[in-house]
C-alpha positions in Angstrom: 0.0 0.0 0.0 1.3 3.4 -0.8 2.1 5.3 2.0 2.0 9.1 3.6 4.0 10.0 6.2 2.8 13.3 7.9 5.8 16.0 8.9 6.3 16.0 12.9 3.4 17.3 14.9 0.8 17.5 11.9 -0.9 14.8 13.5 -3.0 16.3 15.9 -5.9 16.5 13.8 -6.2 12.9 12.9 -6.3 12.4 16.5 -9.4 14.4 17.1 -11.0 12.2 14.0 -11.3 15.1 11.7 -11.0 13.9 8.5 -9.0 16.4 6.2 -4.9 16.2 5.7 -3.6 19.5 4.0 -0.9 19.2 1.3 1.3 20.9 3.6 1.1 18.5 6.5 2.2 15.2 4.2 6.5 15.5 4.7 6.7 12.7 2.1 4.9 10.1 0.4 6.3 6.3 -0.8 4.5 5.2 -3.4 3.0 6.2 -6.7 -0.8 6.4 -5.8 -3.1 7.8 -8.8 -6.2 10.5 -7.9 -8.0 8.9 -5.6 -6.3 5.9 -4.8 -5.8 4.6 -0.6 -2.9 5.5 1.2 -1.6 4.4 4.4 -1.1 7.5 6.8 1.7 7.5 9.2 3.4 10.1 11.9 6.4 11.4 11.9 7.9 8.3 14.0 6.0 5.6 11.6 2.2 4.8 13.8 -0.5 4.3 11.5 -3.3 6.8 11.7 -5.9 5.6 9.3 -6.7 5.3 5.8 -7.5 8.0 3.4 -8.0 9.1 -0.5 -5.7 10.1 -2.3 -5.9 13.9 -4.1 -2.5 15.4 -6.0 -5.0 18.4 -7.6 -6.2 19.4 -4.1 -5.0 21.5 -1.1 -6.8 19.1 0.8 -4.5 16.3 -0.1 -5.6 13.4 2.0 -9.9 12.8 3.1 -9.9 10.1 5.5 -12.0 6.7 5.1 -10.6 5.0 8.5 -8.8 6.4 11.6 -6.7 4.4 13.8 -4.4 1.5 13.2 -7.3 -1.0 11.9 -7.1 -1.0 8.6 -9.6 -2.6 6.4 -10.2 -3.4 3.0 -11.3 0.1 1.2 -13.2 -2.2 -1.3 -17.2 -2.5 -2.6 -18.2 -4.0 0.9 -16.5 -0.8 2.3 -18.6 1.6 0.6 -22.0 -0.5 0.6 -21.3 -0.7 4.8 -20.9 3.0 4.8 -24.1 3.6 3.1 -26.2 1.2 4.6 -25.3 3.0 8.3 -25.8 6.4 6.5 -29.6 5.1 5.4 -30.2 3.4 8.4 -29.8 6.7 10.6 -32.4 8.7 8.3 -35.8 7.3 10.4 -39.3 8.8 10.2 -40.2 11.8 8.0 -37.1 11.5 5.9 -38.5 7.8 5.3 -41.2 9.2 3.2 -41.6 7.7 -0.1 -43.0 10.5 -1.3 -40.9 13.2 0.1 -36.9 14.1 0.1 -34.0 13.8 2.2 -30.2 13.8 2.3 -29.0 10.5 2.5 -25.6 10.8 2.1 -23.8 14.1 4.0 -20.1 13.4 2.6 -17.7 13.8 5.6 -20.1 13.8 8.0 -21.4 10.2 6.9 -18.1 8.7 6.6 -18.0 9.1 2.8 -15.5 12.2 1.9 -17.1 14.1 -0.7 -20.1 12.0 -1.5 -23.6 13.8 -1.7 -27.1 11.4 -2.2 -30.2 13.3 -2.0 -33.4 11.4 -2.5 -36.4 13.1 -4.5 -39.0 10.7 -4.0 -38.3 8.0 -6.5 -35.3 9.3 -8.0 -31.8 9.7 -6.0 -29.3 12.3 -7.2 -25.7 12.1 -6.3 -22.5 14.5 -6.6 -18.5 13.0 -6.6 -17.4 15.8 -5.0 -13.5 14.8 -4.3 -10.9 12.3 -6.3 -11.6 9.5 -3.8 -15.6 9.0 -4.6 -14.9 9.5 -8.0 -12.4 6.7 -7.7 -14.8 4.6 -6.5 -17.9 5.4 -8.0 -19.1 2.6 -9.9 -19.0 0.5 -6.6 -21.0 3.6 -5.0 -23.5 3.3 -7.7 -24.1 -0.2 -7.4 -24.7 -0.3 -4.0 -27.0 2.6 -4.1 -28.7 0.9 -7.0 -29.1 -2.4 -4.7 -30.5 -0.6 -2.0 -32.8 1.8 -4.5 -33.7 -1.0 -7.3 -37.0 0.9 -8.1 -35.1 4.4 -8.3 -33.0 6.6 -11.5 -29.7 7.6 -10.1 -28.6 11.5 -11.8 -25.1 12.4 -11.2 -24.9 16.0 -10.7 -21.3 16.6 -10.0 -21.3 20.2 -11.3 -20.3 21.8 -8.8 -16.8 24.5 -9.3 -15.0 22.4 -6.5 -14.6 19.3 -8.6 -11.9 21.4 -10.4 -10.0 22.1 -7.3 -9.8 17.9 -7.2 -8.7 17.9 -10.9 -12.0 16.6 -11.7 -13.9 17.6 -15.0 -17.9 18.6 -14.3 -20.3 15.6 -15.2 -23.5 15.1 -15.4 -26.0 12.8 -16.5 -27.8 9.4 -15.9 -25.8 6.5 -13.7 -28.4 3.9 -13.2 -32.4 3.4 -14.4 -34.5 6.0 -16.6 -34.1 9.9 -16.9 -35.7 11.9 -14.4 -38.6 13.9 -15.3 -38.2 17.5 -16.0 -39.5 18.2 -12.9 -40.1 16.0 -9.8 -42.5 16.8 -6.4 -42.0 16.3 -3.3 -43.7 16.6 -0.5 -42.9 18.5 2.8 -45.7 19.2 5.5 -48.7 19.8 3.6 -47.7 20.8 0.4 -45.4 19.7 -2.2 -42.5 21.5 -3.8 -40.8 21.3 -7.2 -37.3 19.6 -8.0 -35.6 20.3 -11.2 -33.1 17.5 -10.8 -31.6 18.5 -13.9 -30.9 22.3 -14.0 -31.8 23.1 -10.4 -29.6 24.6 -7.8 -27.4 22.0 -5.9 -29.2 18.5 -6.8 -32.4 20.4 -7.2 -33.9 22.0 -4.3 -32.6 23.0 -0.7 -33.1 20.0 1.5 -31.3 22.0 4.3 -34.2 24.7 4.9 -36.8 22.1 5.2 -37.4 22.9 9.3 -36.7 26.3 8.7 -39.6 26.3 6.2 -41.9 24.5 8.8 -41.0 26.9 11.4 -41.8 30.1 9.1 -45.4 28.6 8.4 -46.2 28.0 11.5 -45.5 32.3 12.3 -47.3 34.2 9.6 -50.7 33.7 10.2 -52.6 37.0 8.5 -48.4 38.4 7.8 -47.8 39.8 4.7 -44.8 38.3 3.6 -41.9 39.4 1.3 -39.4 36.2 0.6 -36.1 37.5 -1.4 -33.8 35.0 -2.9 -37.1 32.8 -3.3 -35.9 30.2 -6.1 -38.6 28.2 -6.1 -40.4 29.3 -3.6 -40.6 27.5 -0.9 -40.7 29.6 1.7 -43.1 31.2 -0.1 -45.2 28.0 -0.3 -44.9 27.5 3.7 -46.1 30.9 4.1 -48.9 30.6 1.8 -50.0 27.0 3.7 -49.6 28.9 7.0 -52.0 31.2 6.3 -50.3 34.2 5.6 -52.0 36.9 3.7 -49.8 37.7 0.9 -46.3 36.4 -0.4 -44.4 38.5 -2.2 -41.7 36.3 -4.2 -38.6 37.9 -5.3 -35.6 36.3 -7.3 -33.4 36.9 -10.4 -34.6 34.0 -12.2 -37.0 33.9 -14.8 -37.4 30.7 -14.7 -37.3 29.8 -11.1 -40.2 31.9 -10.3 -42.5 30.4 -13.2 -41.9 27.0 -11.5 -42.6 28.8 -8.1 -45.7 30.6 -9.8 -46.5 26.8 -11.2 -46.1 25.4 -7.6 -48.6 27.5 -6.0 -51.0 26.2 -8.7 -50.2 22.6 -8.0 -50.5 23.2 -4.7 -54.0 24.7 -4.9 -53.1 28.0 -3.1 -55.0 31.1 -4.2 -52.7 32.6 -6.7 -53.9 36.1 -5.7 -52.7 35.8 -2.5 -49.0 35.7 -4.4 -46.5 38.0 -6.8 -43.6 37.3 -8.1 -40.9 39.4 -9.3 -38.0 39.2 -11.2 -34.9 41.9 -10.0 -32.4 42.2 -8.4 -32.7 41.9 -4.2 -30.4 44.8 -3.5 -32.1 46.4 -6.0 -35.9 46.0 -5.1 -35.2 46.1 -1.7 -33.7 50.2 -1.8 -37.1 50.5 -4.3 -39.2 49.1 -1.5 -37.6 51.2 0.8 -37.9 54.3 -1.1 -41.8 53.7 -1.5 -41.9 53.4 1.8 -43.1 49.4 1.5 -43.6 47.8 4.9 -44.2 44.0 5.5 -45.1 42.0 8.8 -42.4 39.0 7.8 -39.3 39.3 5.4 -36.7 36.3 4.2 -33.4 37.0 3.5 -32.1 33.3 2.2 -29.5 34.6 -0.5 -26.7 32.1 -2.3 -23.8 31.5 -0.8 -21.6 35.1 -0.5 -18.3 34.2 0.7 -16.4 30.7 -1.2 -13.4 31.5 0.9 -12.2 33.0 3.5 -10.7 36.0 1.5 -13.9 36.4 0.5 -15.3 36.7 4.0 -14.6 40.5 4.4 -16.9 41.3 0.6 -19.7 39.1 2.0 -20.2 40.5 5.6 -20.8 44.3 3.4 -23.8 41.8 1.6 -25.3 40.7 4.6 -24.9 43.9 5.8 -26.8 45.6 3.1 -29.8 43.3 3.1 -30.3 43.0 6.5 -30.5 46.6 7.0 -32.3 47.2 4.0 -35.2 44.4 5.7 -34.8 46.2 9.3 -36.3 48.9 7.8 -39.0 47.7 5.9 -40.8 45.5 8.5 -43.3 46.8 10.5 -43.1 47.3 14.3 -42.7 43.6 15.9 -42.2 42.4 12.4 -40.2 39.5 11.9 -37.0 38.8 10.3 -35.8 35.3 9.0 -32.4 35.7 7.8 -29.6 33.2 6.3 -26.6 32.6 5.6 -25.2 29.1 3.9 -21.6 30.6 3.7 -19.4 27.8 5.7 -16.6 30.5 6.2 -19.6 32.8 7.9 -19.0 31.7 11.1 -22.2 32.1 13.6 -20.6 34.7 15.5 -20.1 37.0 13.1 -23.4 36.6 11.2 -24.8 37.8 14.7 -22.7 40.7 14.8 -23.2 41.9 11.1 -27.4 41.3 11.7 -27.0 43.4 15.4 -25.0 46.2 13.2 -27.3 46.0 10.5 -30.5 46.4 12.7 -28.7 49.2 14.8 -28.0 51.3 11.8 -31.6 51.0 10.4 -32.3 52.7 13.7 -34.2 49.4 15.2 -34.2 47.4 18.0 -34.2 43.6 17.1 -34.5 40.7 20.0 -33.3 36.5 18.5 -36.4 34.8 19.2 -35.0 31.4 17.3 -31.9 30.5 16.0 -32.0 28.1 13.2 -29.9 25.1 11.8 -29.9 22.5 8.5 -31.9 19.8 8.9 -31.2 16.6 10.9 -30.7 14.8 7.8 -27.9 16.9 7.4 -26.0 16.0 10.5 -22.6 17.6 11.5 -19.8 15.7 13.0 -18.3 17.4 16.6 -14.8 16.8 14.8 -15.6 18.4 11.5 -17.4 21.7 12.7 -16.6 22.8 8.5 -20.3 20.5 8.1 -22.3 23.4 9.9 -22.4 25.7 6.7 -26.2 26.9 7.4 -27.0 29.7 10.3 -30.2 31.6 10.5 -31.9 33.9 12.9 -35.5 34.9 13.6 -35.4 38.8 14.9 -38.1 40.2 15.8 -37.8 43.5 15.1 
């Protein structure tokens, strides 16, 4: 087995189980291992630490499979283990035939880059690092075992596969296509998936409680949801009994399959509007017409995809969240996002308390708000965290 042997102290992490090795931590490496092949890592003084995938493209050099001095075969019977625990620990709602969950959360599940979301009959997966990709047909067939009645879509898109050396790819890996578009249901209503085109695999698993919990606070609230994709937010709210929704996004054609939602759903379309603009934009408009709403969400994409980017991101945050502190009415509330992972909580506080204080507000945290439990973080890889919201009243 090709082996890596770390340079003197650059251990300590593999103690505490977390599972990334930097290229600047590996002092040398015997062997010739090819993108994504297993290597043996060792200390400085020679004690085997685990098993991980090899990456040559990556900063992150080395994503561990094993930790410790055990070291089993990183074979089929490996992978189809790892999935069958990952499955086993998604019980009750996200058992729903009919509805979605995140089966498979990469690090977090033992599987180093490896995404599986399920969209009712059809699973959609992303190879997200060199050692899935290496061992993706075995993946595949043990999902397809598992899933025998399910379409397996790769959608391994995503701009990190080229930090891995990895070329984008996308396309059918076991069964039929998927529709165009595919529903799913969550609470009492069902929301559209475009597997193919859609952000991520297709929707935003993650928000799921997050949606529950908005529906449950807008009875008779006239509601303005920014960043709305597809609009589920905007569907909670509408189930909830809110007023009005007011759906706002940059995408054409996310809001007609938003506007197309509300209609499969059976909602009264005059209770929503949907608007195509720009948030930063439209909010200053609303602000200037002296707009005022009872609920506002702020769920933008993902402003900061490192941490020199950090710095650029907290100014967006910023922005919006003072722009929404001003346009809710007294004891209006404000749900407010951020899926950056290099936002840390902390600081998305402070940049929300500064943001409220310069509108000239007072704002109180009535909630604070997570991913989903099918998207479970391990204590010794805090980077699995990435989503943080608040609900200010304000």
């Amino acid at each position: 087995m090709h082996t890596a042997r770390l340079a003197k102290g650059r251990e300590k992490s593999l103690l505490r189980r977390h599972p990334w090795i930097f290229s600047n931590a590996v002092e040398r490496l015997e062997g010739s291992p090819a993108p994504g092949d297993t290597v043996r890592v060792v200390d400085a003084r020679g004690n085997v630490l685990g098993l991980g995938a090899w990456s040559p493209a990556s900063q992150i050099r080395i994503r561990m499979w094993t930790f410790g001095a055990e070291e089993p075969e990183i074979e089929a019977a490996f992978f189809a283990g790892r999935i069958a625990d990952a499955i086993a620990r998604r019980t009750g709602e996200f058992a729903d035939p009919a509805g979605g969950a995140r089966l498979i959360y990469a690090e977090n599940d033992g599987l180093p880059g490896l995404i599986v979301d399920r969209y009712a009959g059809h699973l959609v997966c992303q190879f997200l690092a060199a050692g899935v990709e290496r061992w993706k047909r075995e993946i595949v067939a043990a999902l397809a075992e598992r899933f025998p009645q399910s379409s397996i879509y790769e959608r391994s898109d995503a701009d990190v596969r080229a930090k891995e050396g990895l070329a984008e790819r996308t396309g059918v890996l076991h069964g039929d296509v998927p529709p165009p578009i595919v529903w799913i249901r969550e609470g009492n209503y069902r929301i559209p998936v475009d597997i193919g085109r859609g952000h991520k695999t297709g929707a935003y698993l993650d928000q799921r409680d997050n949606r529950q919990r908005l529906g449950a606070m807008v009875q008779g609230a006239e509601v303005l949801n920014c960043f709305s994709y597809t609009g589920g937010f905007g569907l909670a709210a509408l189930s909830g009994g809110a007023a009005s929704v007011r759906n706002v996004d940059a995408s054409a054609d996310a809001l007609a399959l938003s506007a197309q939602a509300v209609v499969e759903n059976g909602l009264e379309a005059g209770r929503v509007e949907h608007v195509q603009g720009d948030v930063f934009a439209l909010l200053r408009q609303y602000r200037d017409a002296r707009r005022a709403f009872d609920v506002i969400v702020l769920d933008p994409p993902k402003f900061a995809e490192s941490k020199a980017q950090v710095a650029g991101a907290a100014r967006g945050y910023k922005d919006i969240n003072l722009l929404a502190c001003k346009l809710l009415r007294p004891g209006g509330l404000l749900f407010t996002f951020s899926c950056s992972g290099h936002m840390d909580a902390d600081l998305f506080q402070k940049i929300v308390a500064d943001a409220a204080l310069d509108a000239g507000r007072d704002a109180a945290i009535v909630a604070r708000l997570w991913q989903a439990a099918d998207h479970p973080v391990r204590l010794a890889f805090p980077e699995g965290g990435y989503l943080k919201g608040l609900v200010c009243r304000v």
